[in-house]
NUMARFI-435697 format. One record per residue (C-alpha): x, y, z; residue number from 1; residue in one letter. Coordinates in Angstrom, 1 decimal. Layout:
BEGIN
xx->X yy->Y zz->Z seq->NUM type->A
...
//
This chain:
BEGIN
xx->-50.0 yy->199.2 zz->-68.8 seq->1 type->X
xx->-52.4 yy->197.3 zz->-66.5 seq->2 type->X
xx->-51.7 yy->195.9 zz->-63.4 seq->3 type->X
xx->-53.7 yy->193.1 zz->-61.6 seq->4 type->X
xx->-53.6 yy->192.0 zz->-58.3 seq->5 type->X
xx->-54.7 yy->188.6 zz->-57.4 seq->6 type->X
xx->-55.7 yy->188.7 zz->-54.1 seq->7 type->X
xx->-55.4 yy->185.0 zz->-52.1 seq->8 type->X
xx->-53.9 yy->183.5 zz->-55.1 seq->9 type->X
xx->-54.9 yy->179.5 zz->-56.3 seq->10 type->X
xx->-52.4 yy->177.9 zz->-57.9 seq->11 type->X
xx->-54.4 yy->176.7 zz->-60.5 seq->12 type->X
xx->-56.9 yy->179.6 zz->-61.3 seq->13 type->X
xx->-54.1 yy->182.1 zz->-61.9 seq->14 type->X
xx->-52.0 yy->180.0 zz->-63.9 seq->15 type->X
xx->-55.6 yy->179.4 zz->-66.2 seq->16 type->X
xx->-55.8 yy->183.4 zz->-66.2 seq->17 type->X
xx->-51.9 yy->183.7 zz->-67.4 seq->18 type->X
xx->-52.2 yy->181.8 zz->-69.9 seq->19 type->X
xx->-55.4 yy->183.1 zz->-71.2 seq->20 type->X
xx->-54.0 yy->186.4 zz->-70.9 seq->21 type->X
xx->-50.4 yy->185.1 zz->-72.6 seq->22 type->X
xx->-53.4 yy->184.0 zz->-75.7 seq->23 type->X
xx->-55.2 yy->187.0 zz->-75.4 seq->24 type->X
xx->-52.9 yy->190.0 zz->-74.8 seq->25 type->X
xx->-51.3 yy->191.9 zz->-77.7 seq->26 type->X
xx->-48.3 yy->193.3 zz->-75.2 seq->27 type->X
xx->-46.1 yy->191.6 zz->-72.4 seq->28 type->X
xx->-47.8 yy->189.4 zz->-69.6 seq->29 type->X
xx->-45.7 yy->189.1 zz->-66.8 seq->30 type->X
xx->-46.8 yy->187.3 zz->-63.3 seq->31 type->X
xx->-45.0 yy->188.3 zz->-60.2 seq->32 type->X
xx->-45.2 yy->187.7 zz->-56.8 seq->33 type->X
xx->-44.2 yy->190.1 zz->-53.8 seq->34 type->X
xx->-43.0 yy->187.0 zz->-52.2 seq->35 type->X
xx->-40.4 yy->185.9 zz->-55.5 seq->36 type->X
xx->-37.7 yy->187.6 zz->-53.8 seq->37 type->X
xx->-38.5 yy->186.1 zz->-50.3 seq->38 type->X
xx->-37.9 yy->182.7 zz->-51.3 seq->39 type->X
xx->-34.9 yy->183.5 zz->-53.5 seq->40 type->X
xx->-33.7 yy->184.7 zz->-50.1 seq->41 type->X
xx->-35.1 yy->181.4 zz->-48.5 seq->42 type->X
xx->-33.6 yy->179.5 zz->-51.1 seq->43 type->X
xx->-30.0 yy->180.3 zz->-50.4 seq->44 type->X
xx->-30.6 yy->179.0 zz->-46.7 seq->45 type->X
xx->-30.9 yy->175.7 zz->-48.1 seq->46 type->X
xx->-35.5 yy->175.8 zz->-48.8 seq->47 type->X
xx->-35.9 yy->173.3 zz->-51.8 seq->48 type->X
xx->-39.5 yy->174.2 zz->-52.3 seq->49 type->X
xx->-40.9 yy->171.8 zz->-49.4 seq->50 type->X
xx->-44.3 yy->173.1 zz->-47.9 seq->51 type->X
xx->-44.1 yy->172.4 zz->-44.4 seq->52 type->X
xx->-45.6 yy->174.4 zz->-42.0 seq->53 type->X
xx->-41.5 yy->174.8 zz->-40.6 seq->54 type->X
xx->-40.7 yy->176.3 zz->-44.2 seq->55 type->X
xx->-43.8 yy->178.7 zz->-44.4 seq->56 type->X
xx->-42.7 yy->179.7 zz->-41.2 seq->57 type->X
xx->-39.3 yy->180.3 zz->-42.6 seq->58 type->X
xx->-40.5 yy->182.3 zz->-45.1 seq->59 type->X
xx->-43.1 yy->184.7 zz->-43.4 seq->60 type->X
xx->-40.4 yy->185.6 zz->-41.0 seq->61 type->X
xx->-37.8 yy->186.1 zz->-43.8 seq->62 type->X
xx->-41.0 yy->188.8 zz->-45.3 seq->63 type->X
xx->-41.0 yy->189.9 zz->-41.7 seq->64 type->X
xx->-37.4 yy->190.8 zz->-41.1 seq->65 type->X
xx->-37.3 yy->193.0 zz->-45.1 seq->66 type->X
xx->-40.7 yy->194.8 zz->-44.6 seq->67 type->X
xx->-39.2 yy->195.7 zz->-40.6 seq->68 type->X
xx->-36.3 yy->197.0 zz->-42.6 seq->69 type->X
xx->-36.7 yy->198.9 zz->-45.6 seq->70 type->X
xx->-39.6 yy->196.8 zz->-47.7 seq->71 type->X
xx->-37.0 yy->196.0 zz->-50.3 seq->72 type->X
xx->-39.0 yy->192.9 zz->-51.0 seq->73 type->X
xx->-41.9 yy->195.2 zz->-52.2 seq->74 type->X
xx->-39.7 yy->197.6 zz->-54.1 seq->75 type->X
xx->-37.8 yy->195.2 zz->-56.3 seq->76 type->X
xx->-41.4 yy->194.4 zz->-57.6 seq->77 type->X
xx->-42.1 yy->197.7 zz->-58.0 seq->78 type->X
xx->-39.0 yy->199.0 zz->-59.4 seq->79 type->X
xx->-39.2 yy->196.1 zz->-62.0 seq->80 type->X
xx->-43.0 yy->197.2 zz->-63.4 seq->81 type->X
xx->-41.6 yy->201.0 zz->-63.6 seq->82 type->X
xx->-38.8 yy->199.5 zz->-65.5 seq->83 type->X
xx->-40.8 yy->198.3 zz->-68.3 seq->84 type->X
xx->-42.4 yy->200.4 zz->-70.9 seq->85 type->X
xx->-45.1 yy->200.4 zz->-73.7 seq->86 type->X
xx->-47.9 yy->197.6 zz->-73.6 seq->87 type->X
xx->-47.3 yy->195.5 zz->-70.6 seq->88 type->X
xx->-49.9 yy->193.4 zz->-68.6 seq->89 type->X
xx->-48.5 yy->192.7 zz->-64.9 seq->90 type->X
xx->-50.2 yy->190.0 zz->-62.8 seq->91 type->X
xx->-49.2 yy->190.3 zz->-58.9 seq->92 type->X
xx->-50.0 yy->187.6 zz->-56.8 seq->93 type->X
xx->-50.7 yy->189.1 zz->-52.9 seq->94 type->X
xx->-51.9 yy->188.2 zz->-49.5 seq->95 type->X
xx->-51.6 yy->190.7 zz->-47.4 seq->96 type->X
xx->-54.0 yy->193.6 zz->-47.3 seq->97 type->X
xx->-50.9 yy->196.4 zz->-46.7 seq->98 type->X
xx->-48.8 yy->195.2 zz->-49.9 seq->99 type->X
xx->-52.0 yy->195.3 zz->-52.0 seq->100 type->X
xx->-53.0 yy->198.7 zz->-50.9 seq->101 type->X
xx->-49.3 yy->199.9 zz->-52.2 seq->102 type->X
xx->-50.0 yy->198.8 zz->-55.2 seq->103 type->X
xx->-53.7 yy->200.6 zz->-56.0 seq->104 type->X
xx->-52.0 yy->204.0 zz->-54.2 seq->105 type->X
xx->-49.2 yy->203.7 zz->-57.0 seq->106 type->X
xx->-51.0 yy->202.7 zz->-59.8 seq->107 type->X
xx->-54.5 yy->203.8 zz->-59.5 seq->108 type->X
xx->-56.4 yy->203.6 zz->-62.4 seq->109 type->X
xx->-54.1 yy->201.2 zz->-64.0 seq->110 type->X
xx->-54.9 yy->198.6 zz->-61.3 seq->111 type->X
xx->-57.4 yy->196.4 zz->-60.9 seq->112 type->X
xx->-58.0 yy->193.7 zz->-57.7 seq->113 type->X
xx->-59.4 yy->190.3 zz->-58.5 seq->114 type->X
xx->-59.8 yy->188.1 zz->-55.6 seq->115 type->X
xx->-58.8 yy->184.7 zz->-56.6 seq->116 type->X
xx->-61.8 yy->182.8 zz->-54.5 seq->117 type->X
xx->-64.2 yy->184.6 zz->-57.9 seq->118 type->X
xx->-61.5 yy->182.8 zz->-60.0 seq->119 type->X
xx->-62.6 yy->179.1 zz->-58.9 seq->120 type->X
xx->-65.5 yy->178.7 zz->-61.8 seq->121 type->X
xx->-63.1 yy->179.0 zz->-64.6 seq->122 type->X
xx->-66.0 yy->179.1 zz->-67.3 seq->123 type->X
xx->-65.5 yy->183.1 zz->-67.6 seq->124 type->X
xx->-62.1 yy->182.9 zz->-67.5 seq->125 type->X
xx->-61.8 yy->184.2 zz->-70.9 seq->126 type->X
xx->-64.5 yy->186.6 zz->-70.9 seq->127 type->X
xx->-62.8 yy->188.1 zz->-67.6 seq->128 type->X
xx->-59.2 yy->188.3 zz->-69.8 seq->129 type->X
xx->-61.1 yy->190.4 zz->-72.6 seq->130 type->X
xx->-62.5 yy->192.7 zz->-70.2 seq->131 type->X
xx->-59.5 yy->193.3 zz->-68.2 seq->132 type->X
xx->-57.3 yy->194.1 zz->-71.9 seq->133 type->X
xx->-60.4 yy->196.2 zz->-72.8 seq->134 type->X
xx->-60.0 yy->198.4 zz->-69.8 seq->135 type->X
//
């Protein structure tokens, strides 16, 4: 099992090192976000995916409220990775410093941080996918 934080996620940079990865990989390749559950929760108050500066708002105060409260945000996306066994790659997508330092406490070896501004030349794109499997 590897685990690989993308730090500041782009769009298109990580869905280029997913699919790679998907190609690559001889094991499971899941992406996740800390934020997936967030805007499930968002989406039941009506959010159809609009990125207004009203609806990021929405949504950072939604994260707010769960991580004031118990984090249960955080540990449905950690209770799903220890949920899975054998050869499974796991790409999280993060932005804030404390959720990412969860992850390397937990996982330790097994994680590896890549921040997503490195991702923008996509030339090594596949050279960085075999390295990451190799490890």
């Amino acid at each position: 099992m590897k685990v690989i934080i993308l730090k500041n996620p782009k769009t298109e940079s990580s869905k280029s090192l997913m699919n790679l990865a998907k190609n690559l990989y001889n094991g499971s390749v899941y992406k996740l976000s800390v934020i997936d559950k967030v805007t499930e929760l968002v989406e039941l108050m009506s959010w159809e995916g609009r990125e207004s500066m009203k609806h990021k708002k929405l949504i950072q105060d939604v994260s707010t409220l769960s991580a004031s409260y118990n984090e249960t945000v955080l540990n449905s996306t950690l209770d799903f990775i220890d949920s899975k066994k054998g050869n499974n790659l796991f790409f999280i997508e993060i932005r804030d410093d404390d959720k990412l330092n969860v992850f390397v406490d937990k996982y330790k070896e097994d994680c590896i941080v890549l921040l997503c501004s490195d991702l923008e030349n996509t030339s090594f794109l596949e050279e960085l996918v075999t390295s990451l499997i190799e490890l």
